[in-house]
PyMOL Python script that loads the backbone (N, CA, C, O; Angstrom):
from pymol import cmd

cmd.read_pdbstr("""\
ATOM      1  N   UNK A   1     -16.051 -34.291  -8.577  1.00  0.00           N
ATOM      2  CA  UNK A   1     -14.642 -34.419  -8.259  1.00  0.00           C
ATOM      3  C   UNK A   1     -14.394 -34.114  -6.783  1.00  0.00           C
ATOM      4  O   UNK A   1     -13.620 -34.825  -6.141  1.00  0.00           O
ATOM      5  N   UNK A   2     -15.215 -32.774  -6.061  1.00  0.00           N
ATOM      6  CA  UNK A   2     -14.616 -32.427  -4.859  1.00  0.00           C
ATOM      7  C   UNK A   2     -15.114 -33.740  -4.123  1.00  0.00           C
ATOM      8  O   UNK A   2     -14.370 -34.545  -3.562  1.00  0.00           O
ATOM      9  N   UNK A   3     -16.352 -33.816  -4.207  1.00  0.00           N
ATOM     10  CA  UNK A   3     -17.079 -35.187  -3.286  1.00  0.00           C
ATOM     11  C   UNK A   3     -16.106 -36.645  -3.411  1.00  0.00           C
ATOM     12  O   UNK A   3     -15.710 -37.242  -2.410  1.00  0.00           O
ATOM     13  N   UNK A   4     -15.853 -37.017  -4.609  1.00  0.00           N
ATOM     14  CA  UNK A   4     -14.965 -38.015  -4.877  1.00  0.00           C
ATOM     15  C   UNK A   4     -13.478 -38.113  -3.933  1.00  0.00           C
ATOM     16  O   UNK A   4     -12.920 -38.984  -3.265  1.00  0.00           O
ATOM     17  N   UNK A   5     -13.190 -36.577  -4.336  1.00  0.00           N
ATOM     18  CA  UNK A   5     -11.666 -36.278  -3.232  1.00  0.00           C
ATOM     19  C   UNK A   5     -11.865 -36.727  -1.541  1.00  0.00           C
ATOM     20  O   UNK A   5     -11.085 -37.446  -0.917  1.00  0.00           O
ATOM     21  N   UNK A   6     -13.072 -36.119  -1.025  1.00  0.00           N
ATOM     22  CA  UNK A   6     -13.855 -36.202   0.069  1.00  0.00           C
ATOM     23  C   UNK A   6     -13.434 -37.663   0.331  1.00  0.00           C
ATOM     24  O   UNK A   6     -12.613 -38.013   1.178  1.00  0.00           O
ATOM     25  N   UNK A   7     -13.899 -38.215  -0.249  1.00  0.00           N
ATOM     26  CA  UNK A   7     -13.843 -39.923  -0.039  1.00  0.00           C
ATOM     27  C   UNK A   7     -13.077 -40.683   0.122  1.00  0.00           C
ATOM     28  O   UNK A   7     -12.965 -41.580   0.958  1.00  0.00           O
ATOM     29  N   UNK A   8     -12.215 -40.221  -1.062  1.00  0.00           N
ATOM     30  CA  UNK A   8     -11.157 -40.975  -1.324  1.00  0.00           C
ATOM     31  C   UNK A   8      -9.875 -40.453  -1.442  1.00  0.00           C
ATOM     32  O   UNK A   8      -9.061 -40.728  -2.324  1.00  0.00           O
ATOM     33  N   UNK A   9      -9.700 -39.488  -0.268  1.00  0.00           N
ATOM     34  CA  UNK A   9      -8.147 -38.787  -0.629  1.00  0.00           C
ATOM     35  C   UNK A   9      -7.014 -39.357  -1.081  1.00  0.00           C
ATOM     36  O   UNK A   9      -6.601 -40.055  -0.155  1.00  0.00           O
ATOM     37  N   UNK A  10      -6.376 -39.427  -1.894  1.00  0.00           N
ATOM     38  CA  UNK A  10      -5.291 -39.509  -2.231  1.00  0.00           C
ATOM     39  C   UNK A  10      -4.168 -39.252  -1.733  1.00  0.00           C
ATOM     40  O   UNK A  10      -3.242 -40.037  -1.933  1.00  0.00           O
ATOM     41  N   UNK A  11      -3.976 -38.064  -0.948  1.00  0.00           N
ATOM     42  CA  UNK A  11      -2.902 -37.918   0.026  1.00  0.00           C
ATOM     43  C   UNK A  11      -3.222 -38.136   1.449  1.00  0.00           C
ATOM     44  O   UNK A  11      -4.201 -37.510   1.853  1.00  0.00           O
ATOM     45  N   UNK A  12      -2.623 -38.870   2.275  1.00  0.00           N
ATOM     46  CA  UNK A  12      -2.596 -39.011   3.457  1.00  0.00           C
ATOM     47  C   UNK A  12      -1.736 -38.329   4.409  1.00  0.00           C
ATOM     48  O   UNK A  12      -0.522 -38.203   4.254  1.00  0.00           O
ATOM     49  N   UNK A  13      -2.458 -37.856   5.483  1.00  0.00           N
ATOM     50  CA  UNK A  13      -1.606 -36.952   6.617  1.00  0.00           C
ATOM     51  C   UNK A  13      -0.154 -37.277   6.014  1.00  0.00           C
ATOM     52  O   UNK A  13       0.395 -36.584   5.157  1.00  0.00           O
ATOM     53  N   UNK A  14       0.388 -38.446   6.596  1.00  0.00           N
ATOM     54  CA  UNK A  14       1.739 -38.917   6.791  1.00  0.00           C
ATOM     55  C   UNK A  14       2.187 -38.733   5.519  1.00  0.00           C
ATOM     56  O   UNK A  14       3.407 -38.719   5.680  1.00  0.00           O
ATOM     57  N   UNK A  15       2.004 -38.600   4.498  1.00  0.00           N
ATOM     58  CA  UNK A  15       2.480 -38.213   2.690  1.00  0.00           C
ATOM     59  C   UNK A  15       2.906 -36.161   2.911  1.00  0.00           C
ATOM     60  O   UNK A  15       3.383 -35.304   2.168  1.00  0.00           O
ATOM     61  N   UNK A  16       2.521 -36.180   3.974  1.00  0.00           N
ATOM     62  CA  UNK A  16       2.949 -34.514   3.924  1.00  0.00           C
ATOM     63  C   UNK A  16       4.140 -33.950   4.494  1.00  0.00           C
ATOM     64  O   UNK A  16       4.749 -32.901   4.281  1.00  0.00           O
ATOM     65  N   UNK A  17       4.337 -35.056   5.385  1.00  0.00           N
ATOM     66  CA  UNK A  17       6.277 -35.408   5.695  1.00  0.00           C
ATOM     67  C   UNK A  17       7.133 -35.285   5.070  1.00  0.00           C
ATOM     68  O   UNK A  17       8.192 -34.814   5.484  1.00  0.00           O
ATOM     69  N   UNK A  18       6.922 -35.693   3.817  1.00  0.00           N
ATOM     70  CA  UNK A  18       7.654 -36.419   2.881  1.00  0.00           C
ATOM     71  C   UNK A  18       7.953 -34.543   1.924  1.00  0.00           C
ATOM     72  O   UNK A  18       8.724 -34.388   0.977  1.00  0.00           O
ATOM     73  N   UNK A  19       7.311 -33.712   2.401  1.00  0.00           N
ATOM     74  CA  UNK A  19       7.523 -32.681   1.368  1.00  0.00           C
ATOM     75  C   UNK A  19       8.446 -31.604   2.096  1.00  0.00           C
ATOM     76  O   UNK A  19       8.178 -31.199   3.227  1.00  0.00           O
ATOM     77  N   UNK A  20       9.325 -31.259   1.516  1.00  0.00           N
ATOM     78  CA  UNK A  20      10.697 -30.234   2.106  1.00  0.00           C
ATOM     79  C   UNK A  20      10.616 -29.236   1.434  1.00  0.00           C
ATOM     80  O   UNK A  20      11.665 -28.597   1.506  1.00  0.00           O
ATOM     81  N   UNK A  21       9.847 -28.759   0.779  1.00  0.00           N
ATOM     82  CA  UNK A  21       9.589 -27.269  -0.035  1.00  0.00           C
ATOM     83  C   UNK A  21       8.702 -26.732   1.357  1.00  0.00           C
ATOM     84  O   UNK A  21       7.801 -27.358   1.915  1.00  0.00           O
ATOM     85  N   UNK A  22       9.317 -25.205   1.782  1.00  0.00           N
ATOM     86  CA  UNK A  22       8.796 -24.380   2.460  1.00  0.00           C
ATOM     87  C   UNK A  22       7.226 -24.423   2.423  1.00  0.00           C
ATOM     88  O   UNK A  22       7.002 -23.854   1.355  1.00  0.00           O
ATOM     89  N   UNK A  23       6.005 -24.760   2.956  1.00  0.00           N
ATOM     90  CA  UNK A  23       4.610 -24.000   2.982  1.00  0.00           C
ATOM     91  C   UNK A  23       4.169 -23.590   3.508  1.00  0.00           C
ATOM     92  O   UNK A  23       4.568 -23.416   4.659  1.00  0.00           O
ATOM     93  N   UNK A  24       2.873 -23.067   3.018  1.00  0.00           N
ATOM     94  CA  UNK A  24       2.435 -21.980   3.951  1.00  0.00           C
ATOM     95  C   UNK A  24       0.597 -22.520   3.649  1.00  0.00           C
ATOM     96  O   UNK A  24       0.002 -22.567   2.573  1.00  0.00           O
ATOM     97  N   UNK A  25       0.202 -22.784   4.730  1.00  0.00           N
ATOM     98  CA  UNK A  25      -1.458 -23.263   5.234  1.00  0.00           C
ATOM     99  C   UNK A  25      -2.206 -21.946   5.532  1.00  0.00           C
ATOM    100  O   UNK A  25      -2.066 -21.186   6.491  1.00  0.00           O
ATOM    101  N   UNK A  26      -3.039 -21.866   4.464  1.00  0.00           N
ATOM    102  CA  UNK A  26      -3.749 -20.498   4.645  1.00  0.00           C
ATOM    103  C   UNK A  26      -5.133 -21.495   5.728  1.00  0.00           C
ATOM    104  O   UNK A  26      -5.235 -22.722   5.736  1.00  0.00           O
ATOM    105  N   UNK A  27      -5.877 -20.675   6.394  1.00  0.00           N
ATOM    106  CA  UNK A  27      -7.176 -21.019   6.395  1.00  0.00           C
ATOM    107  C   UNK A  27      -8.184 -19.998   6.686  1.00  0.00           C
ATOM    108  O   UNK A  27      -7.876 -19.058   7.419  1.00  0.00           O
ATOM    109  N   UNK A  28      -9.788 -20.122   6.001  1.00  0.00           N
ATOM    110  CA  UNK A  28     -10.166 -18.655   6.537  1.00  0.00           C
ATOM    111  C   UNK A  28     -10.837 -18.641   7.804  1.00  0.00           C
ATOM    112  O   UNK A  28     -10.387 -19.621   8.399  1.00  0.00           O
ATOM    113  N   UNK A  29     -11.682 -18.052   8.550  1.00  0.00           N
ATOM    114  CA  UNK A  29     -11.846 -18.274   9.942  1.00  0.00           C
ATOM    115  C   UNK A  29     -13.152 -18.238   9.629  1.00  0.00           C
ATOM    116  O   UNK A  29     -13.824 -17.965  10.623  1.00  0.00           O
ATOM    117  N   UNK A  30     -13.978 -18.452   8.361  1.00  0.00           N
ATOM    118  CA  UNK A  30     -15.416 -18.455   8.027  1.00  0.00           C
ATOM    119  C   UNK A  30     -15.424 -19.777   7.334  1.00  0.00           C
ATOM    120  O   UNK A  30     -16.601 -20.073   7.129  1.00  0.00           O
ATOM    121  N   UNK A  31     -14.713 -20.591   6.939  1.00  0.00           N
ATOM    122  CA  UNK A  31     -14.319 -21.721   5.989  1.00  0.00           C
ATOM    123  C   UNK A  31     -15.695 -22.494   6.797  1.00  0.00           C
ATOM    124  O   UNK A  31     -15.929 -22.477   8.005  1.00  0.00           O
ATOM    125  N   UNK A  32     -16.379 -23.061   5.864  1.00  0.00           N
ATOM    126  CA  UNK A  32     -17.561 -24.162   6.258  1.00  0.00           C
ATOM    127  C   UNK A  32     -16.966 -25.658   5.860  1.00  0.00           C
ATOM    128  O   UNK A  32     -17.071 -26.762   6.393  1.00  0.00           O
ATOM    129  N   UNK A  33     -16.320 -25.193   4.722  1.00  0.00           N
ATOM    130  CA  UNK A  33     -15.928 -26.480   4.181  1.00  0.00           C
ATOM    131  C   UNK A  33     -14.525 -27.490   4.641  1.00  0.00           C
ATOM    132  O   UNK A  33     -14.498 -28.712   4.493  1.00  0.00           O
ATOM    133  N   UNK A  34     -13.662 -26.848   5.089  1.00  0.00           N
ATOM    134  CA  UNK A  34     -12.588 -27.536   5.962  1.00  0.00           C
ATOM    135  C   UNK A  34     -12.175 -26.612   7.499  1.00  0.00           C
ATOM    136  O   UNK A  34     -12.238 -25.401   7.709  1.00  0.00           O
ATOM    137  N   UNK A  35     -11.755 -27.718   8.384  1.00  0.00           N
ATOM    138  CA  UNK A  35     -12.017 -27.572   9.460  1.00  0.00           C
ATOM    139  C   UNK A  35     -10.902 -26.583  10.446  1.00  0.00           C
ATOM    140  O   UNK A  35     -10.146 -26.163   9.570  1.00  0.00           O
ATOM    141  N   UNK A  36     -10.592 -26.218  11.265  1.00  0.00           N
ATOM    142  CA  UNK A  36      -9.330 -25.946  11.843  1.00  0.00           C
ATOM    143  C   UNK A  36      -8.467 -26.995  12.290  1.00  0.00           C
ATOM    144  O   UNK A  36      -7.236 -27.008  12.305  1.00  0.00           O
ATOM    145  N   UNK A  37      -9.401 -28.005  12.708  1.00  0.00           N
ATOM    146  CA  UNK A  37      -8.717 -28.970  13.150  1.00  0.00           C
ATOM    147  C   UNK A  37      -8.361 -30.024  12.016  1.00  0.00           C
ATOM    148  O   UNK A  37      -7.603 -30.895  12.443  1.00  0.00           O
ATOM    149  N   UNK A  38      -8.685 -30.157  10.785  1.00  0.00           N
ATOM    150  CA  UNK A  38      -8.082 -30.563   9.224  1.00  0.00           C
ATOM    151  C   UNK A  38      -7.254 -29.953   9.306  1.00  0.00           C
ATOM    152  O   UNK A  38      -6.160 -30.516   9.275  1.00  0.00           O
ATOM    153  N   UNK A  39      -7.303 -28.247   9.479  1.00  0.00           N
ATOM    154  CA  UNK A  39      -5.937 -27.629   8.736  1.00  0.00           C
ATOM    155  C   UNK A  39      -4.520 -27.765   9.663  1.00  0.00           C
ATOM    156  O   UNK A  39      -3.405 -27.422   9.269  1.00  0.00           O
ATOM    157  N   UNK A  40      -4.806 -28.295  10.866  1.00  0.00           N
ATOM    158  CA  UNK A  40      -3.659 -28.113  12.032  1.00  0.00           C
ATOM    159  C   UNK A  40      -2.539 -29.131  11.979  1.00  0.00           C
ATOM    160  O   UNK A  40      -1.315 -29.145  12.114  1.00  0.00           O
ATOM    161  N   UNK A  41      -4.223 -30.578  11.535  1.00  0.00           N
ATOM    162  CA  UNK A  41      -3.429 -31.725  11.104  1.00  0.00           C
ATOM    163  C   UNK A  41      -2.785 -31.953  10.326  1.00  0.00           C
ATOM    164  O   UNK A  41      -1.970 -32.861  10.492  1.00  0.00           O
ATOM    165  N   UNK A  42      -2.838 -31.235   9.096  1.00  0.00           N
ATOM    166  CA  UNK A  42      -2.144 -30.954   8.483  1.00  0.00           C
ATOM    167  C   UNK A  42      -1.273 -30.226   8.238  1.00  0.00           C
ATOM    168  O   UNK A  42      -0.447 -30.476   7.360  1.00  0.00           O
ATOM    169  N   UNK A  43      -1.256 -29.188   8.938  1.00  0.00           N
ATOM    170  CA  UNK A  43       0.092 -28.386   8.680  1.00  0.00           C
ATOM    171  C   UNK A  43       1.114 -29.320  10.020  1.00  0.00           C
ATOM    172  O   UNK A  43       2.254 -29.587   9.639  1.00  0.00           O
ATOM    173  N   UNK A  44       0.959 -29.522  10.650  1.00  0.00           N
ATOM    174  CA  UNK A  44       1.425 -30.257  11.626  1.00  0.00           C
ATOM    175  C   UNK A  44       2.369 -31.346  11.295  1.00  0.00           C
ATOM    176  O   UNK A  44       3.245 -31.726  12.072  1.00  0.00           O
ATOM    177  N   UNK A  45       2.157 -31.854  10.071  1.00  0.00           N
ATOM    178  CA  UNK A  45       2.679 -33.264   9.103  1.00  0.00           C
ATOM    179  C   UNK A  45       4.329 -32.850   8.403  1.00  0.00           C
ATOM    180  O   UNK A  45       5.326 -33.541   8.192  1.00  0.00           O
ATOM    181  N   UNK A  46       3.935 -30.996   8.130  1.00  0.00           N
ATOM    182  CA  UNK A  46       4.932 -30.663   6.999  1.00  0.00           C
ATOM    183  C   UNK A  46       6.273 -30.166   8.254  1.00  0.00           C
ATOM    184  O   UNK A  46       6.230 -29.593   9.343  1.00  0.00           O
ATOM    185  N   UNK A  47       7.395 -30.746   7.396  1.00  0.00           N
ATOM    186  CA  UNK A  47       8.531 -30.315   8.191  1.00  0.00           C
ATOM    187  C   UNK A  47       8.892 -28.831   8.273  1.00  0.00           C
ATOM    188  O   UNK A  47       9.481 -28.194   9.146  1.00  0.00           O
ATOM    189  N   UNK A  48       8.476 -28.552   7.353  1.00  0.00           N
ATOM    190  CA  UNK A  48       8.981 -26.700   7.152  1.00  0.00           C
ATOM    191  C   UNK A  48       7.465 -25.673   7.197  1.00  0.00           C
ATOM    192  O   UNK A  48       7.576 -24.659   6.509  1.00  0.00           O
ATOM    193  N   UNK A  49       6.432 -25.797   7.745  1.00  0.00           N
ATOM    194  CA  UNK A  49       5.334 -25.386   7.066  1.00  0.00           C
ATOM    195  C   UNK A  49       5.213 -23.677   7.623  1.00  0.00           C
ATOM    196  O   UNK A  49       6.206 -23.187   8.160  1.00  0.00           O
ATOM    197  N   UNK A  50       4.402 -23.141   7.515  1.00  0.00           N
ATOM    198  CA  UNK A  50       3.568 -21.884   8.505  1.00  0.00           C
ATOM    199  C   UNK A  50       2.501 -22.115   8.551  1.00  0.00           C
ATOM    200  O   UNK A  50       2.365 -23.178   7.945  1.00  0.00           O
ATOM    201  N   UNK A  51       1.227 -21.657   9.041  1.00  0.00           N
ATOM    202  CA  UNK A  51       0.031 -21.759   9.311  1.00  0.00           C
ATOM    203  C   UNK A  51      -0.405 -20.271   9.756  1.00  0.00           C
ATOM    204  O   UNK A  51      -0.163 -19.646  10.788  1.00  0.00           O
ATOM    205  N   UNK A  52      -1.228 -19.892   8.452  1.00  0.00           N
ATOM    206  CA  UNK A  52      -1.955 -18.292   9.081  1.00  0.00           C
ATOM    207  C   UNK A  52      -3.266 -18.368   8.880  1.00  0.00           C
ATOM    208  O   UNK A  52      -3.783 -19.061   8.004  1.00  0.00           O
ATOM    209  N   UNK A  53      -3.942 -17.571   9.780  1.00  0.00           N
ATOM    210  CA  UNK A  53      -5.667 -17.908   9.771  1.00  0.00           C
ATOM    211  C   UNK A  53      -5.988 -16.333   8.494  1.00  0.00           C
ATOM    212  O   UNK A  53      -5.418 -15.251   8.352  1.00  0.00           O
ATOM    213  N   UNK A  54      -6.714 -16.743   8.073  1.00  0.00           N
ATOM    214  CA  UNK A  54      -7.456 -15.290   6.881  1.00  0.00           C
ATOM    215  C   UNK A  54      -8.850 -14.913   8.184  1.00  0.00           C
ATOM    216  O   UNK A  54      -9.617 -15.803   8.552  1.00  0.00           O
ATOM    217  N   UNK A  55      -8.927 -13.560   8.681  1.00  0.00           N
ATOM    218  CA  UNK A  55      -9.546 -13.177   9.190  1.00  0.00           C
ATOM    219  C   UNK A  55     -10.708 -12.470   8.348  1.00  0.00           C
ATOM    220  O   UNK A  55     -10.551 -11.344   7.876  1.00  0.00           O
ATOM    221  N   UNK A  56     -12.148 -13.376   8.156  1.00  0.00           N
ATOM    222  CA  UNK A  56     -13.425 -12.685   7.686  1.00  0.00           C
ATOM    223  C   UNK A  56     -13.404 -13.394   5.934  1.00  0.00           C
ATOM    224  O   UNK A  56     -13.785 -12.861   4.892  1.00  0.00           O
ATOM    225  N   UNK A  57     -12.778 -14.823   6.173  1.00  0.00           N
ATOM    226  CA  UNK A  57     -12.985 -15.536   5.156  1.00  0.00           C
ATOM    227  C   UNK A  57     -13.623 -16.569   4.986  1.00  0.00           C
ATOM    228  O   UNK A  57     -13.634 -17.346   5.941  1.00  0.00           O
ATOM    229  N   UNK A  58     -14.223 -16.882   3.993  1.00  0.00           N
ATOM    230  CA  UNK A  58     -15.195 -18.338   4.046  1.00  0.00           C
ATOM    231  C   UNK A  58     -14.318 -18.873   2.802  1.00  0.00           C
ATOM    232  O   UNK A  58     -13.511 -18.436   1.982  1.00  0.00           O
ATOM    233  N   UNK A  59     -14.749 -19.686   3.037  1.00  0.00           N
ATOM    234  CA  UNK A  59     -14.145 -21.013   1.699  1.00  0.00           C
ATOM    235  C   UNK A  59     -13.822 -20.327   0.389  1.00  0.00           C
ATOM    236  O   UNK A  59     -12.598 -20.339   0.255  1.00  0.00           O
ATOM    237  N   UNK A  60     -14.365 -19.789  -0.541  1.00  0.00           N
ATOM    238  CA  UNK A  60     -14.050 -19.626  -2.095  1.00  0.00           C
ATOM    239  C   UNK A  60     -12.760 -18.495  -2.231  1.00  0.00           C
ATOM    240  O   UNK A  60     -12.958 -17.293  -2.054  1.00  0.00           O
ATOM    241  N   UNK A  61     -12.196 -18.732  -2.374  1.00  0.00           N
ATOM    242  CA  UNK A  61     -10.334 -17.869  -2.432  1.00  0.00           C
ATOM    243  C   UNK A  61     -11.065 -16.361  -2.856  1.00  0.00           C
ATOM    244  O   UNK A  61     -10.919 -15.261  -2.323  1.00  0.00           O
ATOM    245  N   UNK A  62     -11.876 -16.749  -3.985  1.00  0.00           N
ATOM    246  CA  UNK A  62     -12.623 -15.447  -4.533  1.00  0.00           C
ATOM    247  C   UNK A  62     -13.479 -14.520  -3.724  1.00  0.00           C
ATOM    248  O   UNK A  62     -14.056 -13.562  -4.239  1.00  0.00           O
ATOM    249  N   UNK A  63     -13.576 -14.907  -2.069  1.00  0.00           N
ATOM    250  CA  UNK A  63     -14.026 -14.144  -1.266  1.00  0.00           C
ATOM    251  C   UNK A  63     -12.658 -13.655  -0.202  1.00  0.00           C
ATOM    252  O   UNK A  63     -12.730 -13.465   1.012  1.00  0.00           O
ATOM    253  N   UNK A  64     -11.601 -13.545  -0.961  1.00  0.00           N
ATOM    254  CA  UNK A  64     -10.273 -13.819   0.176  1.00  0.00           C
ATOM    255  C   UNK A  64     -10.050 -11.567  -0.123  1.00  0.00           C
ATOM    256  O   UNK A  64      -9.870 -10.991  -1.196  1.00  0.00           O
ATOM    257  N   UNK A  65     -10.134 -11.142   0.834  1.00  0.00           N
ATOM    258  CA  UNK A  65      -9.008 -10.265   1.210  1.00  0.00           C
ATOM    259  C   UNK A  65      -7.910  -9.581   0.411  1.00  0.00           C
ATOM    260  O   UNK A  65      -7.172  -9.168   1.306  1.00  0.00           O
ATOM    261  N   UNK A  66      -7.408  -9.245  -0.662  1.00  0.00           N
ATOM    262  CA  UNK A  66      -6.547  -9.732  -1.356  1.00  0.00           C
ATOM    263  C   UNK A  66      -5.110  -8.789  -0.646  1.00  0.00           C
ATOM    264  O   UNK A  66      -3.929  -9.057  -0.869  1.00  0.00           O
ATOM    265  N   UNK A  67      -5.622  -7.668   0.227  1.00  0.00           N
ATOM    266  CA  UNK A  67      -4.371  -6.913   1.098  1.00  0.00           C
ATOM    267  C   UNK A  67      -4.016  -7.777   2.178  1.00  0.00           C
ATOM    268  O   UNK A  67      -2.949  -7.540   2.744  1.00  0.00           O
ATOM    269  N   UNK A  68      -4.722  -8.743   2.570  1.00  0.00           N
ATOM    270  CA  UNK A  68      -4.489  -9.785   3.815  1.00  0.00           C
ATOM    271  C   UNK A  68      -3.710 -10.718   3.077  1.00  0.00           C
ATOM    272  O   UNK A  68      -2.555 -11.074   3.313  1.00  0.00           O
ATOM    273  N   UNK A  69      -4.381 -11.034   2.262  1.00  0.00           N
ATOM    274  CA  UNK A  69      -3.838 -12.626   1.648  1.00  0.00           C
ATOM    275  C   UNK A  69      -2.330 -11.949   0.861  1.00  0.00           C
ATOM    276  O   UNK A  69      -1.529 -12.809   0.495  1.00  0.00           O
ATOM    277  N   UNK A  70      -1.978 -10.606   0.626  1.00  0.00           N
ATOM    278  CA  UNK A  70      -0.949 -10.398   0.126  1.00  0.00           C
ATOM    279  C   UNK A  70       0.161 -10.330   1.288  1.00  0.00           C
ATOM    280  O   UNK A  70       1.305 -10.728   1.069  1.00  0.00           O
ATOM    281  N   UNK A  71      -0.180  -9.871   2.381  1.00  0.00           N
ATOM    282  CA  UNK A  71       0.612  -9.369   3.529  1.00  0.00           C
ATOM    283  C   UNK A  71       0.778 -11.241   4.318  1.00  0.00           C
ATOM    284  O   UNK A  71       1.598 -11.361   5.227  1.00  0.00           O
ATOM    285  N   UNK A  72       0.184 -12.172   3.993  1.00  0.00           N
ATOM    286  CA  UNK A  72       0.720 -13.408   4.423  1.00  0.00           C
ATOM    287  C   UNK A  72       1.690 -14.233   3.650  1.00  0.00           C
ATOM    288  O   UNK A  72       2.531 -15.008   4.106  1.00  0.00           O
ATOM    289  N   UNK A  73       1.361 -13.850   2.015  1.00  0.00           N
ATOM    290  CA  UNK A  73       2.110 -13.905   1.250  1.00  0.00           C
ATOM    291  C   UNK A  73       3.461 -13.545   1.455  1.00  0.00           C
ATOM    292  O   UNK A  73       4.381 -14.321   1.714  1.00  0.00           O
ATOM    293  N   UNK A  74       3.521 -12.369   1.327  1.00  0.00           N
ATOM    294  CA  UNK A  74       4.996 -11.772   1.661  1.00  0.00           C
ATOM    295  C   UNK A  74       5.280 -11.677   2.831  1.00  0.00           C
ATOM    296  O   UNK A  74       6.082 -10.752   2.954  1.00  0.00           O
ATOM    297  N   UNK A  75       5.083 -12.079   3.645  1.00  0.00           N
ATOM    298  CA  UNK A  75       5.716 -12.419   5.442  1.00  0.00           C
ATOM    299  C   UNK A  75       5.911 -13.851   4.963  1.00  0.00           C
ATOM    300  O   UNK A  75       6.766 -14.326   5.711  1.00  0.00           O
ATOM    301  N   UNK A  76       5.585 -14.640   4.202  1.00  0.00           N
ATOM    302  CA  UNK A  76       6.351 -15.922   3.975  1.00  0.00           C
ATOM    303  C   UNK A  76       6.827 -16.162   2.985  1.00  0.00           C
ATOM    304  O   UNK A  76       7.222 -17.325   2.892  1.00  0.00           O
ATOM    305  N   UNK A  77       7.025 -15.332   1.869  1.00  0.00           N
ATOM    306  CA  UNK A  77       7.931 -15.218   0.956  1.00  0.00           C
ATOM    307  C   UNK A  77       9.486 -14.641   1.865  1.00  0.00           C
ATOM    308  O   UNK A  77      10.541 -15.268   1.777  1.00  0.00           O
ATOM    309  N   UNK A  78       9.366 -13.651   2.511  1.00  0.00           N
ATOM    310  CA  UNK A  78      10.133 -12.966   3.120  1.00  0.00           C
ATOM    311  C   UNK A  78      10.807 -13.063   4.435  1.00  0.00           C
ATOM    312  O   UNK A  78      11.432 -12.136   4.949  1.00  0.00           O
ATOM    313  N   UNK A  79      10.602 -14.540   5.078  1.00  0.00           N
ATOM    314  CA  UNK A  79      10.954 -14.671   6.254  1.00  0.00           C
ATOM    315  C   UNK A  79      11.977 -15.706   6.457  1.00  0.00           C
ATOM    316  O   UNK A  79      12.411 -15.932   7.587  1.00  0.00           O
TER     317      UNK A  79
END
""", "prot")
cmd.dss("prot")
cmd.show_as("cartoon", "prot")
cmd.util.cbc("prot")
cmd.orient("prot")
């Protein structure tokens, strides 16, 4: 499935315009698997977005921080 996605995304940059719900672009600063410059382009697309880097994260959420990833959470729940 991930390889398939790889290929053949389904959403395109310009499809991220189109979304008006507040987000928030995590990325970790160890991530192998997507890029900074993926995540910029993309947050870049959304009209309302944020963009915070996870400091001492690699790709699997299950290696995420969870006092970091809470404190980005609620600075964008809360802002």
């Amino acid at each position: 499935m991930m390889v398939n996605l790889g290929k053949n995304m389904p959403l395109q940059l310009n499809d991220f315009a189109a979304v008006e719900a507040p987000c928030l672009l995590l990325l970790g600063d160890r991530d192998k698997m997507i890029t900074m410059e993926e995540t910029i382009n993309a947050y870049k697309q959304f009209p309302n977005a944020q963009f915070g880097m996870l400091p001492g994260t690699p790709h699997p959420i299950e290696q995420v921080d969870v006092n970091t990833l809470s404190f980005f959470i609620t600075r964008f729940c809360y802002s």
